[in-house]
Short mmCIF file of the C-alpha atoms (twelve columns), coordinates in Angstrom:
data_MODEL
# 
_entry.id   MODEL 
# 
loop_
_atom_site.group_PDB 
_atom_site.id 
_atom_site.type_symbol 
_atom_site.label_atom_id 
_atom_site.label_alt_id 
_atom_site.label_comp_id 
_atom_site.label_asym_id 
_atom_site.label_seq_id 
_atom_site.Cartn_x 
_atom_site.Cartn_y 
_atom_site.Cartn_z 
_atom_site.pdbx_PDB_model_num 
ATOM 1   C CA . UNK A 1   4.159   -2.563  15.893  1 
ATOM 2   C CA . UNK A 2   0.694   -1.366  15.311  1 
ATOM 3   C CA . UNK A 3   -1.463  1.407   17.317  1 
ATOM 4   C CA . UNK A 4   -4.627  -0.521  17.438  1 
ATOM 5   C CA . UNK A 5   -6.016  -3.298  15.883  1 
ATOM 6   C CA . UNK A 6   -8.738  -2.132  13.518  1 
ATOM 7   C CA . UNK A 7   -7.124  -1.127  10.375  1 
ATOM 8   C CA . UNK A 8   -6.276  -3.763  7.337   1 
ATOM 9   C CA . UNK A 9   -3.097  -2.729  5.782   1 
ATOM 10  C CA . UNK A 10  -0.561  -4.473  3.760   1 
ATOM 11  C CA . UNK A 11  2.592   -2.129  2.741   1 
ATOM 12  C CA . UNK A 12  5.251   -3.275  0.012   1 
ATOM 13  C CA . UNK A 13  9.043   -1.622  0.639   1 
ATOM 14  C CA . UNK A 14  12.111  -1.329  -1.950  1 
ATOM 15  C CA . UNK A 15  13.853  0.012   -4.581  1 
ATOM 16  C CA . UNK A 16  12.387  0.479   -8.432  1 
ATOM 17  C CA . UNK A 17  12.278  -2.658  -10.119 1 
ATOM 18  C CA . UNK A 18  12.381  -4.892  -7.193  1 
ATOM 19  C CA . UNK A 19  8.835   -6.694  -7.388  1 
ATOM 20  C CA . UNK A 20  7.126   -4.706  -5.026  1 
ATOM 21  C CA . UNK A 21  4.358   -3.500  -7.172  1 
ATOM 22  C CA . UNK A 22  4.009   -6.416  -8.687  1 
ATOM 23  C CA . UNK A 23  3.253   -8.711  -5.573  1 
ATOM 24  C CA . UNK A 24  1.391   -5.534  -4.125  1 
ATOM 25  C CA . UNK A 25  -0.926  -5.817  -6.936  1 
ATOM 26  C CA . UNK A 26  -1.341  -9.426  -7.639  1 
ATOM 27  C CA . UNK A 27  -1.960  -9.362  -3.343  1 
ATOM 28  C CA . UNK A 28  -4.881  -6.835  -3.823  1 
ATOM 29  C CA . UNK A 29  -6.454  -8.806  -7.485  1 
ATOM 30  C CA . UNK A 30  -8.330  -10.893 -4.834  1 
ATOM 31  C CA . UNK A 31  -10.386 -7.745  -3.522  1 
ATOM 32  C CA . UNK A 32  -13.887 -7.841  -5.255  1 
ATOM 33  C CA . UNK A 33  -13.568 -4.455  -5.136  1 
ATOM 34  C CA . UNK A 34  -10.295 -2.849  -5.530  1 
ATOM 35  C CA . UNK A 35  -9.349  1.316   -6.591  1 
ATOM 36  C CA . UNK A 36  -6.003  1.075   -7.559  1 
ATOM 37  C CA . UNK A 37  -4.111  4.691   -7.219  1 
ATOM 38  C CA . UNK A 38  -0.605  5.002   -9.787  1 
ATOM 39  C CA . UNK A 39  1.522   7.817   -11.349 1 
ATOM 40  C CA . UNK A 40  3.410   6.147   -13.939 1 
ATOM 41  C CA . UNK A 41  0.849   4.807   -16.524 1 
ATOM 42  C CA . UNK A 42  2.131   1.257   -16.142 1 
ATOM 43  C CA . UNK A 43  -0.761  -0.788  -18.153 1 
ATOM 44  C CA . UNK A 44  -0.092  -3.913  -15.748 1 
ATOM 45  C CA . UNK A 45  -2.809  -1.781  -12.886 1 
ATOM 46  C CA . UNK A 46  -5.243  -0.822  -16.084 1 
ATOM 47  C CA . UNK A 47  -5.307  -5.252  -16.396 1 
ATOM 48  C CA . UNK A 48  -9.452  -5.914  -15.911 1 
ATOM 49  C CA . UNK A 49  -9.994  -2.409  -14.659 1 
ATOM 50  C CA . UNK A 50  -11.731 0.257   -15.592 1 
ATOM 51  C CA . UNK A 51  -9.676  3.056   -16.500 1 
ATOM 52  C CA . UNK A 52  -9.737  6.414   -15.437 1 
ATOM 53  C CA . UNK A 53  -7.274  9.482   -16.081 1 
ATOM 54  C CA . UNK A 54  -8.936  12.365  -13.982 1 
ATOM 55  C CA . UNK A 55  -10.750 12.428  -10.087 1 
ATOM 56  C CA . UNK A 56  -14.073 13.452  -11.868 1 
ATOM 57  C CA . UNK A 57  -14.022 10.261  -13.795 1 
ATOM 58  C CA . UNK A 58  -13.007 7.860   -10.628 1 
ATOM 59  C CA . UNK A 59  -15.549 9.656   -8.330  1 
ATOM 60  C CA . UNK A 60  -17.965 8.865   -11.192 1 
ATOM 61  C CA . UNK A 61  -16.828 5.018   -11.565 1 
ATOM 62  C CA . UNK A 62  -16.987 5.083   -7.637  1 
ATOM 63  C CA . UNK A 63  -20.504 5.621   -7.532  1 
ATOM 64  C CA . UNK A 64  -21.544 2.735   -9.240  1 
ATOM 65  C CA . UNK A 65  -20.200 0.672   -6.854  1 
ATOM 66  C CA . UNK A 66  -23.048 1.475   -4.597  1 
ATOM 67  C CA . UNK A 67  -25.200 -2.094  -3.963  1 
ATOM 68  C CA . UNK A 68  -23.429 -3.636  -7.174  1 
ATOM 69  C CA . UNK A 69  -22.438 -7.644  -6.307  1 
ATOM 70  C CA . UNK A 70  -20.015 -8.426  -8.931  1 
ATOM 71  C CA . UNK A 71  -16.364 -7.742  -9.355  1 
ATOM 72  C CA . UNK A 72  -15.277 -4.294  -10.342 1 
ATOM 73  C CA . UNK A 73  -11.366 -3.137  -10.293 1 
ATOM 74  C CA . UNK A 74  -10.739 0.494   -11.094 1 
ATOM 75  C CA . UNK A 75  -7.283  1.858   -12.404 1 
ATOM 76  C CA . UNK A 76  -6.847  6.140   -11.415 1 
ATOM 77  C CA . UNK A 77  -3.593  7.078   -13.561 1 
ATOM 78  C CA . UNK A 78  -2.902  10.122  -10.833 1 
ATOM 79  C CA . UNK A 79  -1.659  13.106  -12.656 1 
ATOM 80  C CA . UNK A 80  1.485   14.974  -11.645 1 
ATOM 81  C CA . UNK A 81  1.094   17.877  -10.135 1 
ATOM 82  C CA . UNK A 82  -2.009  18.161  -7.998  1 
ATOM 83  C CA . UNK A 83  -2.642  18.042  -4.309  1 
ATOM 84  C CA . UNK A 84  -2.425  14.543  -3.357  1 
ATOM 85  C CA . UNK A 85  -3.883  15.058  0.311   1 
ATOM 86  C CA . UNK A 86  -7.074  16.724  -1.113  1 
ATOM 87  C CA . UNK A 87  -7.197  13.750  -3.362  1 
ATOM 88  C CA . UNK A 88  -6.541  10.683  -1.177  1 
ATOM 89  C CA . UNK A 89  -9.025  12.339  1.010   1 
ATOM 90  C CA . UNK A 90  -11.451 12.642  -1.760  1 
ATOM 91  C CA . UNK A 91  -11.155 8.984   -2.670  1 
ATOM 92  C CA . UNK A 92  -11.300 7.544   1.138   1 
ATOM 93  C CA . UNK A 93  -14.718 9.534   1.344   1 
ATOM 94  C CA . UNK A 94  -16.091 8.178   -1.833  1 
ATOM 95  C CA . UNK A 95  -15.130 4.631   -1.098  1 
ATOM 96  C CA . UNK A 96  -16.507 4.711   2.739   1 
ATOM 97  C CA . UNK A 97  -19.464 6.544   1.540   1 
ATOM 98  C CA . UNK A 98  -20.371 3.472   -1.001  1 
ATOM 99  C CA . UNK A 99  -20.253 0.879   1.395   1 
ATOM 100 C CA . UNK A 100 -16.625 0.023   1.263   1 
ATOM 101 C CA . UNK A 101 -13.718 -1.339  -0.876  1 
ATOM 102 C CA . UNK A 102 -9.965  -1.860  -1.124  1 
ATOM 103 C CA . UNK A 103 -7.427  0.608   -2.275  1 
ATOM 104 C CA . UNK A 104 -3.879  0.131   -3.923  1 
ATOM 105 C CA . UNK A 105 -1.558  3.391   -3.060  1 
ATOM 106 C CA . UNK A 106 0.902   2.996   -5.638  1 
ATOM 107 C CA . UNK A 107 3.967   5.547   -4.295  1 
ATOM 108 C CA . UNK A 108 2.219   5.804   -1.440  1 
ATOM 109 C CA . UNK A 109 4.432   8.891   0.060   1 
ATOM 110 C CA . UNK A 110 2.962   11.291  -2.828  1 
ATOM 111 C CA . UNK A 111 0.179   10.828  -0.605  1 
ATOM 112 C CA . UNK A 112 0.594   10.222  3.087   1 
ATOM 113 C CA . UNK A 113 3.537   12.419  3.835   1 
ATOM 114 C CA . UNK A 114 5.043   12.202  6.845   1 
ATOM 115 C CA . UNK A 115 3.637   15.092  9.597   1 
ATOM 116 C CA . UNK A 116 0.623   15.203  7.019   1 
ATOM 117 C CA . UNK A 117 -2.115  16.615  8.673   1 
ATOM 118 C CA . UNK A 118 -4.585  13.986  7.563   1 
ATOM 119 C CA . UNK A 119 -8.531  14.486  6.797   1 
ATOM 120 C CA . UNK A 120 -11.474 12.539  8.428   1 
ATOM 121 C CA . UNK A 121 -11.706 10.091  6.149   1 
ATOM 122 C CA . UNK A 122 -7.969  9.160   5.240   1 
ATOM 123 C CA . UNK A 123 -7.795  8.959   9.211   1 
ATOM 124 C CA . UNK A 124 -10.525 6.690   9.177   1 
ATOM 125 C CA . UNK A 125 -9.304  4.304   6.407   1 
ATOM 126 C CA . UNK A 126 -5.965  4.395   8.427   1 
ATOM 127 C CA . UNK A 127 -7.128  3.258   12.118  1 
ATOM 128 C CA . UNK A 128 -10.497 1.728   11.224  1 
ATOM 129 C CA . UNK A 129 -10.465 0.095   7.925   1 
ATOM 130 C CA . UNK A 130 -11.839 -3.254  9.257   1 
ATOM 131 C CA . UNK A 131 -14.741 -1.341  10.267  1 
ATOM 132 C CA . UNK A 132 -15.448 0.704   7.507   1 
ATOM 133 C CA . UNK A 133 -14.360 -2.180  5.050   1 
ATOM 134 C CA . UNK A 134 -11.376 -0.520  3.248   1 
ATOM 135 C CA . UNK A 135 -8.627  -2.393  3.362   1 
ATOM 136 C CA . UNK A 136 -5.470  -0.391  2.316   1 
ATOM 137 C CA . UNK A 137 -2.531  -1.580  0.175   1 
ATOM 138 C CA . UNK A 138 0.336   0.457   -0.299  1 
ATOM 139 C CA . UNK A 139 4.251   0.647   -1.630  1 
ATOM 140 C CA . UNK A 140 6.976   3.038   -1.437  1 
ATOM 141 C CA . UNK A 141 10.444  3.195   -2.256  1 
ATOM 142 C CA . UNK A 142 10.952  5.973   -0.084  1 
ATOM 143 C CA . UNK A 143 10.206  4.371   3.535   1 
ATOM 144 C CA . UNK A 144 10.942  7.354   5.730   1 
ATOM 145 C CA . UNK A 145 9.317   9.618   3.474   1 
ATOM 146 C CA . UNK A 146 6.234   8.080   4.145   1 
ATOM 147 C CA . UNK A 147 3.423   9.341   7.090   1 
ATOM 148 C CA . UNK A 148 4.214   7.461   10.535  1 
ATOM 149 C CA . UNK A 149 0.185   6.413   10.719  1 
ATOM 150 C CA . UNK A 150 0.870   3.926   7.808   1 
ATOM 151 C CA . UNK A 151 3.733   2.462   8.433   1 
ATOM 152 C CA . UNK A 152 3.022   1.382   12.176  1 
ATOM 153 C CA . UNK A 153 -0.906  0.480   11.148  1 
ATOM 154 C CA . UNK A 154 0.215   -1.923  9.161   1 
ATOM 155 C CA . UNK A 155 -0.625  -5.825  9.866   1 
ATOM 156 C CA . UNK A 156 1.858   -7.291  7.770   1 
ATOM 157 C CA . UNK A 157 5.334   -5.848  5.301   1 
ATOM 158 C CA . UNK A 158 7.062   -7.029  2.519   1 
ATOM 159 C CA . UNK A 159 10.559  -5.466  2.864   1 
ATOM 160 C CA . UNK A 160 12.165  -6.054  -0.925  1 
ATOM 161 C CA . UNK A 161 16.402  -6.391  -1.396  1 
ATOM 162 C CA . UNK A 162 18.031  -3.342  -0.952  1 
ATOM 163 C CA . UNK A 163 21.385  -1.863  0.476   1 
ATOM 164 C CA . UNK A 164 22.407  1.392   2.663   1 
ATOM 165 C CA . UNK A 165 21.003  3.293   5.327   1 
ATOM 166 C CA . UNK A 166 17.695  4.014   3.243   1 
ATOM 167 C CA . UNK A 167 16.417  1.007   3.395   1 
ATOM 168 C CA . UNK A 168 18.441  -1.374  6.331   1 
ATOM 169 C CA . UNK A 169 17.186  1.126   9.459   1 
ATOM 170 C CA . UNK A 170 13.767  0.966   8.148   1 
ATOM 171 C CA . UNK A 171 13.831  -2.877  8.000   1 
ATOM 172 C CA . UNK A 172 15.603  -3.035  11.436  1 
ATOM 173 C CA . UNK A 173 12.415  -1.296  13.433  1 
ATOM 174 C CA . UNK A 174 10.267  -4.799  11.821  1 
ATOM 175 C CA . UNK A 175 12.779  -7.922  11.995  1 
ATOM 176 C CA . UNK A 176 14.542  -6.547  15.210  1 
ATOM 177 C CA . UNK A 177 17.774  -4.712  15.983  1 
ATOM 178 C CA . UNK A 178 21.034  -5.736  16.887  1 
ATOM 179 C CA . UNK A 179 22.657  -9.482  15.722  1 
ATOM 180 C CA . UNK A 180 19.363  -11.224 14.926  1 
ATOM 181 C CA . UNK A 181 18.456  -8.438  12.508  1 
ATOM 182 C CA . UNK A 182 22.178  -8.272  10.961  1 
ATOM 183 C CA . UNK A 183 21.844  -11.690 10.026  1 
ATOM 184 C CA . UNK A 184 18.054  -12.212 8.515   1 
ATOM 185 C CA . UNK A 185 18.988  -8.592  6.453   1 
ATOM 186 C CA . UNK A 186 22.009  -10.541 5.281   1 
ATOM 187 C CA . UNK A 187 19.911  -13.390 4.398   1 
ATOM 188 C CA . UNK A 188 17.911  -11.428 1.949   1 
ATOM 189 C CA . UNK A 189 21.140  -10.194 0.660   1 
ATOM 190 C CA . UNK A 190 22.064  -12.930 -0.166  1 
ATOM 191 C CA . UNK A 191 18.752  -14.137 -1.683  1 
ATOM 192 C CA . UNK A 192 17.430  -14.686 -5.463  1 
ATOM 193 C CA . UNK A 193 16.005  -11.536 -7.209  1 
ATOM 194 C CA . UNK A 194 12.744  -10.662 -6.222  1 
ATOM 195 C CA . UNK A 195 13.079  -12.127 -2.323  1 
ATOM 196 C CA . UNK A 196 11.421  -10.018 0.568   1 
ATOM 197 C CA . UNK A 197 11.439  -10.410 4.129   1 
ATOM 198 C CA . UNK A 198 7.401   -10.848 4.969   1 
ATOM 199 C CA . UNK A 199 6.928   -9.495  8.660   1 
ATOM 200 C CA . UNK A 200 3.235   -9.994  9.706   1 
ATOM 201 C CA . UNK A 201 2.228   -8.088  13.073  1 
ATOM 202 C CA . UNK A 202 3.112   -10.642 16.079  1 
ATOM 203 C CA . UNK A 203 4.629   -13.218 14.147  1 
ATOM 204 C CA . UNK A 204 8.309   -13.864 13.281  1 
ATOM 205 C CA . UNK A 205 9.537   -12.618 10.064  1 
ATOM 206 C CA . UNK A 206 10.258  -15.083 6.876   1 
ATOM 207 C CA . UNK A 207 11.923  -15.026 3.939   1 
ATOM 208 C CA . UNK A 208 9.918   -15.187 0.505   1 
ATOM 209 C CA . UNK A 209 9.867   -14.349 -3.068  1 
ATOM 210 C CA . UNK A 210 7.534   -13.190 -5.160  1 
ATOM 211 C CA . UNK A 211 5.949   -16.312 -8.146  1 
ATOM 212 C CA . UNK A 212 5.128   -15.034 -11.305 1 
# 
C-alpha cells in the first residue's frame, strides 16, 4: 500500500460526526509535541494547547519549540479563505526546521489536494517523516478528494461507517476487493456507532471502535 517505508502517517476516513476526529486526536495527545491544524473552531483541539488564530502567531509558538524538553500542544484555528498549500508548506518548514514534531491535519483535503503540486518540505514530511521526525496525522471526509501521496504513505487507516460509492471504493483499495471485502464492509455496517475498520500496512484489517 505504501511507496516507501520512511514516512509515519496515520489517516482517519468518514462522514461528519462519525468519531474520526475524535480518535484522530486522542491518537496524536501522546505526541510530546503535537501542531494540530482545524477549520471549524471546535474547542475539543484548543484542550492543553496553546491557541493560535493566525500563521504569524503559530510560526511564533513554533519557534519556541526549538531545544525545549517538556510537552507543548499547539491548536492553529485555520481561517477560511487563504492558500492552504502556501500554508501547509509554511508549517512543514517550521516544524522540520525546529528539530521535529507531530502534526494533526484536520480536513486534510483543504490542504493536500489531489494533483497538488507539493513544496519541499510538505514532500518531505510526506515520504520521510521518520527521518525528519514529523509524524503526520490526518482525516477527511472527502477520501478521493484528498492528494494520492497521503493516502498510499500511510502506515495504518481508520475507515469510519459509511454508505455509497464515496466511501465503499475507497475502503475496497485497503481491506481488499471482491467477496472478502463485501463482507468485512458489511461487518462495519452492521457495527455499533463509532466502529472503524483499522487497516495497518501489511497486516490484516480489524474491526474496532473508538472508547471514550
Amino acid at each position: 500500500m505504501t511507496i516507501a517505508n520512511k514516512a509515519d502517517i496515520s489517516g482517519y476516513v468518514g462522514p461528519k460526526g462519525s468519531g474520526k476526529s475524535y480518535l484522530a486526536l486522542m491518537d496524536s495527545k501522546k505526541e510530546k509535541r503535537l501542531l494540530r491544524l482545524e477549520f471549524a473552531g471546535d474547542k475539543a483541539f484548543e484542550e492543553g494547547a496553546v491557541v493560535c488564530r493566525s500563521l504569524l502567531e503559530t510560526l511564533r509558538a513554533l519557534s519556541k519549540w526549538k531545544g525545549r524538553q517538556k510537552k507543548q500542544h499547539i491548536c492553529f484555528h485555520v481561517p477560511r479563505g487563504l492558500d492552504y498549500a502556501i500554508i501547509i508548506e509554511t508549517i512543514c518548514k517550521a516544524i522540520v526546521s525546529v528539530g521535529g514534531g507531530a502534526l494533526l491535519l484536520d480536513e486534510a483535503q483543504k490542504f493536500l489536494r489531489p494533483n497538488q503540486k507539493l513544496g519541499e518540505y510538505t514532500t518531505m514530511v510526506l515520504e520521510e517523516g521518520r527521518k525528519v521526525r514529523v509524524p503526520l496525522y490526518w482525516t477527511t471526509l472527502l477520501p478521493k478528494q484528498i492528494s494520492f501521496y497521503i493516502r498510499n504513505q500511510s502506515d495504518t487507516l481508520a475507515l469510519f461507517d459509511a454508505y455509497g460509492g464515496l466511501y465503499e471504493g475507497f475502503y475496497r483499495e485497503y481491506v481488499g476487493k471482491g467477496k472478502a471485502g463485501t463482507v468485512f464492509i458489511d461487518k462495519l455496517h452492521n457495527a455499533p456507532k463509532y466502529s472503524y475498520i483499522f487497516h495497518q500496512s501489511g497486516e490484516k484489517p480489524t474491526l474496532k471502535i473508538v472508547k471514550a
